[in-house]
Residue frames as qw, qx, qy, qz and C-alpha x, y, z in Angstrom:
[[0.288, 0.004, -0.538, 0.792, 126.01, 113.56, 51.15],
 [0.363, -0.133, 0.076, -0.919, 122.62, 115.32, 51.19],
 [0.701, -0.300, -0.405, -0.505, 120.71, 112.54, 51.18],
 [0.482, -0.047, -0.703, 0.521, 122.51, 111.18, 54.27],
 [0.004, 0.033, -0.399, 0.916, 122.28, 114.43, 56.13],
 [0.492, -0.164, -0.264, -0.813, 118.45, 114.30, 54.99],
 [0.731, -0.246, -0.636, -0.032, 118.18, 110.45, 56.48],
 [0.298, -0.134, -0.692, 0.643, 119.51, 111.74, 59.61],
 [0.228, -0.142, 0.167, -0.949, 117.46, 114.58, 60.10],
 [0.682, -0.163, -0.480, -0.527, 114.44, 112.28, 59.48],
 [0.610, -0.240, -0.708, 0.264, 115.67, 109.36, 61.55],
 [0.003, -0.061, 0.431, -0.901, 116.46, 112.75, 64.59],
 [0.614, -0.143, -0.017, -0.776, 112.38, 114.04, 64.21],
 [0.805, -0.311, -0.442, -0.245, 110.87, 110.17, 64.49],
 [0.535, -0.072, -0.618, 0.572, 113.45, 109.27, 67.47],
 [0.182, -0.028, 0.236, -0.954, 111.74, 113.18, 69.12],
 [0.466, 0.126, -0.743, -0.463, 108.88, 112.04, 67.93],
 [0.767, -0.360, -0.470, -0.249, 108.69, 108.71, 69.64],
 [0.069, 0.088, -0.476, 0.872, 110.51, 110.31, 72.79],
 [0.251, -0.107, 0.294, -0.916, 107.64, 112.15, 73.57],
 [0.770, -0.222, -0.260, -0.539, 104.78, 109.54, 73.12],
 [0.633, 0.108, -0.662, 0.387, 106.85, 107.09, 74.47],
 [0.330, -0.027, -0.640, 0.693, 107.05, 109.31, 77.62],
 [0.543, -0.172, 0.236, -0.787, 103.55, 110.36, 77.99],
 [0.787, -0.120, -0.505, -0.334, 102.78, 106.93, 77.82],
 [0.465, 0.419, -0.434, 0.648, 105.04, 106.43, 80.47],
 [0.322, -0.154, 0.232, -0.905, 103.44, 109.00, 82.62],
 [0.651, -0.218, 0.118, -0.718, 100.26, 107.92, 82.45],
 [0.871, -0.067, -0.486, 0.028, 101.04, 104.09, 82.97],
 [0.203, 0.128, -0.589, 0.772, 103.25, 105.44, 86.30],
 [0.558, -0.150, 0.303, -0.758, 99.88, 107.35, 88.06],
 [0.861, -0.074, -0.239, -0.442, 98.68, 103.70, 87.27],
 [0.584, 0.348, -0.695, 0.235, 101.27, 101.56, 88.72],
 [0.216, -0.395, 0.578, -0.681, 100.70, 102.23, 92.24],
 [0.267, 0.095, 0.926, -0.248, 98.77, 99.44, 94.46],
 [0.172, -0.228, -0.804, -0.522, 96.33, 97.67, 92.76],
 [0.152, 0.375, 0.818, -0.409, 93.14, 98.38, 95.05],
 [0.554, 0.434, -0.079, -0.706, 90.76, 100.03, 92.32],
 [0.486, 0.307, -0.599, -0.558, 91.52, 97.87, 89.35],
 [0.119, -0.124, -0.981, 0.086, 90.99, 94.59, 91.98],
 [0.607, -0.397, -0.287, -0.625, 87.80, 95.49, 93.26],
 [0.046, 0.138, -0.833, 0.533, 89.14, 94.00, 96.83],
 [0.521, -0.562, -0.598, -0.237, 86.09, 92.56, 98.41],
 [0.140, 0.556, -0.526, 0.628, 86.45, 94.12, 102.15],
 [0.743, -0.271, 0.080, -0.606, 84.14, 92.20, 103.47],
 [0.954, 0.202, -0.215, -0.046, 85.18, 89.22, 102.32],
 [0.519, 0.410, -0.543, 0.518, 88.70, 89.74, 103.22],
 [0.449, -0.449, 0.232, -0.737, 87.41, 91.16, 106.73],
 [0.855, -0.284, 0.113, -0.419, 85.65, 87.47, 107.46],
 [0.946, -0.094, -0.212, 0.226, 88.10, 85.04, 106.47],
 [0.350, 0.587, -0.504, 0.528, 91.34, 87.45, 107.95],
 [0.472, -0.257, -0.682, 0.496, 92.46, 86.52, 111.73],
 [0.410, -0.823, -0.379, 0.104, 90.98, 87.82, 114.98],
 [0.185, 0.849, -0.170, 0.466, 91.89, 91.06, 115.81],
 [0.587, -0.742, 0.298, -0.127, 92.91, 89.44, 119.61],
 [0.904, 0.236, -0.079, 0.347, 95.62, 87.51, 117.75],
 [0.592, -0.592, 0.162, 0.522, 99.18, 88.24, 119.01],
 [0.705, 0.649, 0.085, 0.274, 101.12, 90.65, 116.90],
 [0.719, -0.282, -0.046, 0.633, 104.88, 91.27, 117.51],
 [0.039, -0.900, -0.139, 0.411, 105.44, 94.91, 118.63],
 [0.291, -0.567, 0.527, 0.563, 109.02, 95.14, 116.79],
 [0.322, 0.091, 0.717, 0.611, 107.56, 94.36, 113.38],
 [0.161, 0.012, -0.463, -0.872, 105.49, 96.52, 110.49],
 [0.530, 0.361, 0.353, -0.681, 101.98, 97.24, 111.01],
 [0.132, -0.141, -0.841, -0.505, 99.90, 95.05, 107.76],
 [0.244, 0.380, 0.698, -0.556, 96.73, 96.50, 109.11],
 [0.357, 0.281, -0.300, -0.839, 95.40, 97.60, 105.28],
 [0.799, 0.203, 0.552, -0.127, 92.16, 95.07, 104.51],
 [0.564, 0.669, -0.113, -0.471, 92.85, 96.25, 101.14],
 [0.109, -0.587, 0.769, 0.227, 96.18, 93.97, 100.67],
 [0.747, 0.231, -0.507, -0.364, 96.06, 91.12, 98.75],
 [0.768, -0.587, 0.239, -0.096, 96.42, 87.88, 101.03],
 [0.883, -0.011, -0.091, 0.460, 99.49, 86.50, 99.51],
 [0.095, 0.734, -0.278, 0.612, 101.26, 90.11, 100.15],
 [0.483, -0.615, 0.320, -0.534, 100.17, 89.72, 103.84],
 [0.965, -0.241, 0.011, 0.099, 101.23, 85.97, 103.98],
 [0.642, 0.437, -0.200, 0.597, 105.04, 87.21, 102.49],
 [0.112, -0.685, 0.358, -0.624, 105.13, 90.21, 104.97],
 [0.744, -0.507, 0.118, -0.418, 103.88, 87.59, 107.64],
 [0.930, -0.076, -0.033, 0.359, 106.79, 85.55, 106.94],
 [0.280, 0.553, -0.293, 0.728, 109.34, 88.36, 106.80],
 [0.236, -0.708, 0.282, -0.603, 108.09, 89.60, 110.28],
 [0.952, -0.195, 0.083, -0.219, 107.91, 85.71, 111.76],
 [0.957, 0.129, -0.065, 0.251, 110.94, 84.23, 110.18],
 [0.281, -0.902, 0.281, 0.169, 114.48, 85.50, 111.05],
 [0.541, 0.688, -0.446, 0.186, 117.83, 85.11, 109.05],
 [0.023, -0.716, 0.678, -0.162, 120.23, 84.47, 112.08],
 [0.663, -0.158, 0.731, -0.041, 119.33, 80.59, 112.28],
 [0.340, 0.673, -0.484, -0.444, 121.17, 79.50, 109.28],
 [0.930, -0.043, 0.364, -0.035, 120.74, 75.78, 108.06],
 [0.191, -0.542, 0.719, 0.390, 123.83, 74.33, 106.63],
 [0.889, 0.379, 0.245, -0.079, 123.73, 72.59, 103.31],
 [0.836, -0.131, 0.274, 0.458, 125.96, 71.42, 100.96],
 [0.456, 0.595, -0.019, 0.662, 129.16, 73.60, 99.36],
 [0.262, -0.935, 0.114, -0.208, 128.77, 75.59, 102.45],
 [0.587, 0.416, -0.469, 0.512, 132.37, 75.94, 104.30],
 [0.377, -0.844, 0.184, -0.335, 133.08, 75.75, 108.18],
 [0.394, 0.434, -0.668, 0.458, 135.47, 75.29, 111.08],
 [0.852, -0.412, -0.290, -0.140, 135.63, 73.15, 114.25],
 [0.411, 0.529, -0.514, 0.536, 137.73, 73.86, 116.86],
 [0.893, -0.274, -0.350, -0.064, 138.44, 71.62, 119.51],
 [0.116, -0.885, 0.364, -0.267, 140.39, 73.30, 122.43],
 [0.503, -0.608, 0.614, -0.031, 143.60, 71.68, 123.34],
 [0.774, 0.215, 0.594, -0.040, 142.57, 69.05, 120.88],
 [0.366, 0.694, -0.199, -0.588, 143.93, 70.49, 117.00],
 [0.188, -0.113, 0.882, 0.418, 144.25, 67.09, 115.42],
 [0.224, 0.427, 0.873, 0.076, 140.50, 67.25, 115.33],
 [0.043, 0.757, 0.291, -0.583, 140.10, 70.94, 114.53],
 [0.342, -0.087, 0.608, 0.711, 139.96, 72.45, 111.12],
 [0.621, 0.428, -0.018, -0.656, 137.79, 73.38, 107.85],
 [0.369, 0.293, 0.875, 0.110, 135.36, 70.97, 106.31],
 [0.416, 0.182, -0.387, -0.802, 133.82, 71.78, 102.85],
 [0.645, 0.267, 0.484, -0.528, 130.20, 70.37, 102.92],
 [0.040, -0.068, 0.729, 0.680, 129.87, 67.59, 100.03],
 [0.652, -0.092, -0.384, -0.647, 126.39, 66.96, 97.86],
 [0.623, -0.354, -0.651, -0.251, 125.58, 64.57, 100.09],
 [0.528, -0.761, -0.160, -0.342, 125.13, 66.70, 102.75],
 [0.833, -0.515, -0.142, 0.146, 128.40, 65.25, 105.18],
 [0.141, 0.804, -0.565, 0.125, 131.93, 66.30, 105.84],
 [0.926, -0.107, -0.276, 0.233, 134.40, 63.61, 106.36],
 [0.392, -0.799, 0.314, -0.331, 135.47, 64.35, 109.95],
 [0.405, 0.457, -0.754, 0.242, 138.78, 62.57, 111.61],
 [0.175, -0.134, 0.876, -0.429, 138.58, 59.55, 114.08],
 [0.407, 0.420, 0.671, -0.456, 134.48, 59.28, 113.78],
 [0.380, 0.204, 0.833, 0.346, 134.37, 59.49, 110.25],
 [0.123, -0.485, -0.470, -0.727, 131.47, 60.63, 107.64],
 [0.057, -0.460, -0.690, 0.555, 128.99, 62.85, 109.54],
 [0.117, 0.522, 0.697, 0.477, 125.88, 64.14, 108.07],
 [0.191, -0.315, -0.298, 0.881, 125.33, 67.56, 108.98],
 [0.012, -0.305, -0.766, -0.566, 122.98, 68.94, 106.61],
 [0.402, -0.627, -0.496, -0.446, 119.67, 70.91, 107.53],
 [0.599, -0.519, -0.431, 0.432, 121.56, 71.56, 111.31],
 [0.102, 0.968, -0.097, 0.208, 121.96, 75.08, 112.14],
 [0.305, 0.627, -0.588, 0.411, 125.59, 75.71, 114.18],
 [0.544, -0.434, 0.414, -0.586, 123.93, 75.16, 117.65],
 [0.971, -0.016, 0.065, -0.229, 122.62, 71.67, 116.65],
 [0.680, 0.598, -0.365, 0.216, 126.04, 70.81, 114.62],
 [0.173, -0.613, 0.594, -0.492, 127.87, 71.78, 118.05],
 [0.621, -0.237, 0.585, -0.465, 126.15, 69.43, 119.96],
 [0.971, 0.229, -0.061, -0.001, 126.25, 66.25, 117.21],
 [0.607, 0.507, -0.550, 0.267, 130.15, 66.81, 117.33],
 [0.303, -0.621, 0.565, -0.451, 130.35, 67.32, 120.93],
 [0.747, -0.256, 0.511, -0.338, 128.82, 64.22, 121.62],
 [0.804, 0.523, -0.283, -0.018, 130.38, 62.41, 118.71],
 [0.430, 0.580, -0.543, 0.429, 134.02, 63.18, 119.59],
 [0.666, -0.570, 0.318, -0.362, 132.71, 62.62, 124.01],
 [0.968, -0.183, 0.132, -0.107, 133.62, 58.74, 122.85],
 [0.938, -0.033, -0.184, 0.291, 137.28, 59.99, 122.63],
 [0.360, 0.364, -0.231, 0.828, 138.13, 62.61, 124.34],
 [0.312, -0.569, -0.641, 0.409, 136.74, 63.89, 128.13],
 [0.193, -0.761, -0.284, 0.550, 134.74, 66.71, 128.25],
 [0.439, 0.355, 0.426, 0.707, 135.39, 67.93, 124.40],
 [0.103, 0.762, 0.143, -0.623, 135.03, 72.13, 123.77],
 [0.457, 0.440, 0.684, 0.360, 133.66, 72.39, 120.75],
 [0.071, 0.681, 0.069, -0.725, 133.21, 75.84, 118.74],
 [0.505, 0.497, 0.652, 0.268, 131.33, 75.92, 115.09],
 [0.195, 0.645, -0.060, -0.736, 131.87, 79.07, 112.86],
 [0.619, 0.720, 0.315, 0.012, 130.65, 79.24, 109.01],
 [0.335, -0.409, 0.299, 0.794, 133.58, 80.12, 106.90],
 [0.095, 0.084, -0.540, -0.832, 131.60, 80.06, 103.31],
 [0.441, 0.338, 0.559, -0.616, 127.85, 80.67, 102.71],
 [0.191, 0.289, -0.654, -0.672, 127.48, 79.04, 99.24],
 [0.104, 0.361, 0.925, -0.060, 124.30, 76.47, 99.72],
 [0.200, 0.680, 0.650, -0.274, 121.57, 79.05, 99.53],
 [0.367, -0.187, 0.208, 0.887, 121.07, 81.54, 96.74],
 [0.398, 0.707, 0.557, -0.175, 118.44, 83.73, 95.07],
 [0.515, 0.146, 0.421, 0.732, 118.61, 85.86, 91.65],
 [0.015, -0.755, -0.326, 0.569, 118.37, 89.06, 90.56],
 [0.482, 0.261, 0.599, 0.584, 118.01, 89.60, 86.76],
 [0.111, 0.882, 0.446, 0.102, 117.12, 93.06, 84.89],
 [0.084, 0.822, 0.269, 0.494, 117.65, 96.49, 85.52],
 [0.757, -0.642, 0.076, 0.091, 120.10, 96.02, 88.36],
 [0.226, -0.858, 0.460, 0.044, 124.01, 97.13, 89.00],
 [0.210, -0.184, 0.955, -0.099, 125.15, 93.18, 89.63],
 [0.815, -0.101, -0.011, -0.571, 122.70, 91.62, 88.10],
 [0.488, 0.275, -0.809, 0.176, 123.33, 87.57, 89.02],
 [0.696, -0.435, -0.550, 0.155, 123.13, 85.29, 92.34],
 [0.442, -0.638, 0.409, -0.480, 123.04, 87.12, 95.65],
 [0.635, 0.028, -0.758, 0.147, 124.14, 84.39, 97.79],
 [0.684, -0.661, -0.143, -0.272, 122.10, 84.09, 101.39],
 [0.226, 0.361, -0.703, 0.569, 123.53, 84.37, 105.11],
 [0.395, 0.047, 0.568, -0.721, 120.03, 83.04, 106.15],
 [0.286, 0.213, 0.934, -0.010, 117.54, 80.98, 105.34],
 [0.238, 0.828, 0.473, 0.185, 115.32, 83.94, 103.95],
 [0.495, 0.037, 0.230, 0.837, 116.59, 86.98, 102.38],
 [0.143, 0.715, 0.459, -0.508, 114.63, 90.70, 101.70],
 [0.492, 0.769, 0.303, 0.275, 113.96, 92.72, 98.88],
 [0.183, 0.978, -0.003, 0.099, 115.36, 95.17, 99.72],
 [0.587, -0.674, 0.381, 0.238, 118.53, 93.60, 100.78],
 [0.743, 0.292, 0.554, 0.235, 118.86, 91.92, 97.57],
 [0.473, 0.829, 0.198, 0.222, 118.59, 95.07, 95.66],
 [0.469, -0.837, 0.269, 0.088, 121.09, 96.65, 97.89],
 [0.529, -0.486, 0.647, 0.255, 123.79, 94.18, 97.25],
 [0.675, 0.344, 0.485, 0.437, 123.05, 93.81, 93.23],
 [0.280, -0.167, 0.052, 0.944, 123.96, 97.59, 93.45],
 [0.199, 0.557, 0.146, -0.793, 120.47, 99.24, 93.00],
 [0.643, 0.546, 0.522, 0.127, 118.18, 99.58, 90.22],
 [0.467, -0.022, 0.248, 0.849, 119.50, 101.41, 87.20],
 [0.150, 0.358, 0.073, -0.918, 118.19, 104.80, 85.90],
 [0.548, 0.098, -0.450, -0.698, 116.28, 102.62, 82.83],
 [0.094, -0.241, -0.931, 0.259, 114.90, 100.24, 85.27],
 [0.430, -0.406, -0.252, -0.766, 111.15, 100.70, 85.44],
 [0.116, 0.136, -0.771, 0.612, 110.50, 100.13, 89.55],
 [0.609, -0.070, 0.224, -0.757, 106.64, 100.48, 89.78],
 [0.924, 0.035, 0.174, -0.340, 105.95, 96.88, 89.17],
 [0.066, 0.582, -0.811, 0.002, 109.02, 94.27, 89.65],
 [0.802, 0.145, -0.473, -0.333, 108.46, 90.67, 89.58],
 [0.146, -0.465, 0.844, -0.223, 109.13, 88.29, 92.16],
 [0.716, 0.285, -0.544, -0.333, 109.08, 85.00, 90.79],
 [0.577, -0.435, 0.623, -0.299, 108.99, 81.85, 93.20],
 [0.437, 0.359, -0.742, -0.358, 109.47, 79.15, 91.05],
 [0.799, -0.042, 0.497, -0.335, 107.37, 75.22, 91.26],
 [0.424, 0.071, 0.873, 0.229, 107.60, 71.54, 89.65],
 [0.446, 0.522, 0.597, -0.415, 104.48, 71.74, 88.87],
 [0.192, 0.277, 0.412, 0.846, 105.02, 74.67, 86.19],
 [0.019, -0.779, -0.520, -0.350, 102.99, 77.02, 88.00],
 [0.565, 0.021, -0.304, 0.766, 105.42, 79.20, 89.54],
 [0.154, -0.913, -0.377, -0.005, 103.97, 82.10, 91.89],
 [0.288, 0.383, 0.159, 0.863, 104.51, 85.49, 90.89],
 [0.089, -0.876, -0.470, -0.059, 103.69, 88.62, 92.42],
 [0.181, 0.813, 0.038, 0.552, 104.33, 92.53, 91.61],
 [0.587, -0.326, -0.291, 0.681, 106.93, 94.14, 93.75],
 [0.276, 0.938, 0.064, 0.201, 106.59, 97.69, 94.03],
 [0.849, 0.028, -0.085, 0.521, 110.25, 98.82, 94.05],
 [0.120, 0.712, 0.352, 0.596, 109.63, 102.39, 94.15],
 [0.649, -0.586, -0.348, -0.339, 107.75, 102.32, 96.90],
 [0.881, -0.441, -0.106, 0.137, 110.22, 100.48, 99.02],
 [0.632, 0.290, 0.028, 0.718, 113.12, 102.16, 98.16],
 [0.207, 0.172, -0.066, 0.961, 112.65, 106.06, 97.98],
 [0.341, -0.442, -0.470, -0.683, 109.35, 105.74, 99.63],
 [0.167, 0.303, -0.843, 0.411, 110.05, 103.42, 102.24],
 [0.857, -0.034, -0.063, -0.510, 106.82, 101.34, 102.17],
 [0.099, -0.411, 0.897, -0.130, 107.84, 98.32, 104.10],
 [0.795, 0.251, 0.408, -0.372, 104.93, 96.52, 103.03],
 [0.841, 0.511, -0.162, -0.071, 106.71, 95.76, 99.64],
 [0.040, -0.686, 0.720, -0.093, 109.52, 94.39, 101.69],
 [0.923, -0.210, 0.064, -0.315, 109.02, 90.85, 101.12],
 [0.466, -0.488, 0.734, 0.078, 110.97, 87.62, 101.91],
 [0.634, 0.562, -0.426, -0.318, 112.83, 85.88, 99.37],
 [0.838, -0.442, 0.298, -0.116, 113.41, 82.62, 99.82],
 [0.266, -0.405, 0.751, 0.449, 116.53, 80.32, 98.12],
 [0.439, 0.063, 0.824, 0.352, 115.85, 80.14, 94.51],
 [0.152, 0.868, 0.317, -0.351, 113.60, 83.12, 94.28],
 [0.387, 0.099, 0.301, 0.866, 114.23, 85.45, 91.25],
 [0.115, -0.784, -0.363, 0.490, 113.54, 88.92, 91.47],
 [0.488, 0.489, 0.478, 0.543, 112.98, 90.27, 87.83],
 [0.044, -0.740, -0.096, 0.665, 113.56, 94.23, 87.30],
 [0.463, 0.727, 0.505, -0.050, 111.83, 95.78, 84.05],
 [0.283, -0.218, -0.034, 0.933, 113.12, 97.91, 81.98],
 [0.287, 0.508, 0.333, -0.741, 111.16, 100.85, 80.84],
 [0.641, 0.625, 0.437, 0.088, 109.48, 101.52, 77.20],
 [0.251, 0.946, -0.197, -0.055, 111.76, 104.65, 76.34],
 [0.453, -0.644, 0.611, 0.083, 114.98, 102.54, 77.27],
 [0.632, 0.169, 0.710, 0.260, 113.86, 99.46, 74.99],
 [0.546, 0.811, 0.190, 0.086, 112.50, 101.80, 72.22],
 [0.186, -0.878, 0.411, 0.160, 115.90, 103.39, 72.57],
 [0.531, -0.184, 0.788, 0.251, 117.86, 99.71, 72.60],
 [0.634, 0.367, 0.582, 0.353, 116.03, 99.18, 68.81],
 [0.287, 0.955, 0.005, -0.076, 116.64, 103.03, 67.44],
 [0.329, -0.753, 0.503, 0.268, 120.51, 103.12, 68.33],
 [0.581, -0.310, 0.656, 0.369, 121.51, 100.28, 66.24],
 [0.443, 0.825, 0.346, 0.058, 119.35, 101.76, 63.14],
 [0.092, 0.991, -0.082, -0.044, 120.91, 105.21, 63.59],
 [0.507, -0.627, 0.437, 0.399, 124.50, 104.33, 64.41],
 [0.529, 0.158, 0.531, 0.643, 125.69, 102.56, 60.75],
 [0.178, 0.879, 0.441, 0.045, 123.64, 105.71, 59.26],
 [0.350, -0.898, 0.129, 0.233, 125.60, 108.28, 61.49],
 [0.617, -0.472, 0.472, 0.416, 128.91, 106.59, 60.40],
 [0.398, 0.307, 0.492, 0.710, 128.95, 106.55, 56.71],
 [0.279, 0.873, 0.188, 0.353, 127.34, 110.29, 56.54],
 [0.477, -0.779, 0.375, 0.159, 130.71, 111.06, 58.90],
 [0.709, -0.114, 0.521, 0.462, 132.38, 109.27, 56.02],
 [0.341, 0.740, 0.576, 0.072, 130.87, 111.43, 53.63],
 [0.100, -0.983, 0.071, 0.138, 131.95, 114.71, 54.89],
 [0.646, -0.377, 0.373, 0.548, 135.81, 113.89, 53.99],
 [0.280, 0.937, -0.086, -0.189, 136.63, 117.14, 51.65],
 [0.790, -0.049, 0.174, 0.586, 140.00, 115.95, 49.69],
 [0.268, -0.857, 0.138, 0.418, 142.72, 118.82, 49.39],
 [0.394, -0.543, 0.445, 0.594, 145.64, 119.69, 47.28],
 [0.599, 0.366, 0.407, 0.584, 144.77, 120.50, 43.82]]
């Protein structure tokens, strides 16, 4: 029983121990996390000659990206976040909608998109819908269904958004698929709706992984920090379907994840120990 109590005490001091290096390492690897623009050596010049004219249009209603310092694939992501908009939504297959055809409800209903892209619609058959946002879709049935019925009123709604999805894997409430209601998707919406990063999530440098055939799959550092409880909308970038969006955990969490299962069997048989038998 003493040596137990002696193994714990030991195992207690190294676990303190590495605590505290653990969390000055920590420390001083945070004050380092923050944009890279020391450790790149940014050219500003360079960036300065090949970046657009300064008499280029820039839309009032979106985030300022006036730092030379940014890397250019940051400022091509933010330029597609402030360019590209979510509410034209291309249909693809699994996705789920309804057609309704006033006055007209033999031809009105839900159609589940198959893998090849068509729904099999009544009177006029297979119809390949695919890549059409609602607007377009409207206006292929309208003028489908024109060759049997006068004047057709047509109305397209989306019942299930299941074609487009990106992932969110780590250090995250929900981690798993986020399924899209747009064609591009934000960080920070993403994190939102996989419930936030957790308390052993490490947020100063988050991965956002774009995957390629090739095998060379572009990657760049999210600061999550930042954009969150900072509200640096520069690390708000757009995610596109199939993106993953990789939260870290920290070094005091993982050193933690290989101490616990050491200490626990340890803990439990000198808690078996202590049993004091009675009655003589």
């Amino acid at each position: 029983m003493d040596s137990s109590k002696n193994i714990i005490k030991i195992l207690v001091l190294i676990s303190l121990v590495l605590v505290a290096i653990i969390s000055t390492i920590e420390l001083a690897m945070a004050q380092n996390f923050g944009r890279p623009i020391a450790d790149e050596k940014v050219n500003q010049e360079a960036l300065k000659k090949t970046a657009p004219a300064a008499e280029a249009p820039v839309p009032t209603s979106t985030p300022e990206i006036a730092d030379p310092t940014l890397p250019p694939e940051v400022v091509s992501f933010v330029t597609e976040l402030n360019t590209e908009g979510s509410s034209n939504y291309t249909l693809g297959p699994a996705d789920v909608i309804e057609i309704t055809v006033q006055r007209h409800p033999e031809v009105s209903g839900q159609f589940s998109i198959n893998k090849e892209g068509k729904i099999q619609y009544q009177f006029v058959g297979d119809v390949h819908i695919a890549n059409l946002t609602k607007d377009q879709l409207k206006e292929v049935i309208t003028q489908r269904l024109s060759e049997y019925i006068i004047n057709p009123e047509v109305s397209v709604k989306i019942i299930g958004y299941n074609s487009k999805v990106v992932y969110v894997i780590g250090e995250v409430g929900h981690p798993g698929k986020i399924y899209m209601q747009g064609d591009t998707i934000t960080v920070r919406e993403v994190l939102v709706q996989s419930g936030l990063p957790l308390l052993s999530a490490s947020t100063r440098k988050c991965p956002l992984i774009t995957p390629s055939a090739d095998g060379n799959p572009k990657k760049i550092d999210v600061n999550v920090f930042a954009l969150l409880y900072e509200g640096d909308l520069r690390e708000n970038l757009v995610m596109k379907p199939g993106d993953t969006l990789y939260v870290p955990a920290t070094i005091l969490s993982k050193a933690m994840r290989v101490i616990q299962p050491v200490a626990q069997p340890v803990g439990a048989s000198a808690e078996t120990g202590r049993t004091v038998m009675t009655g003589f």
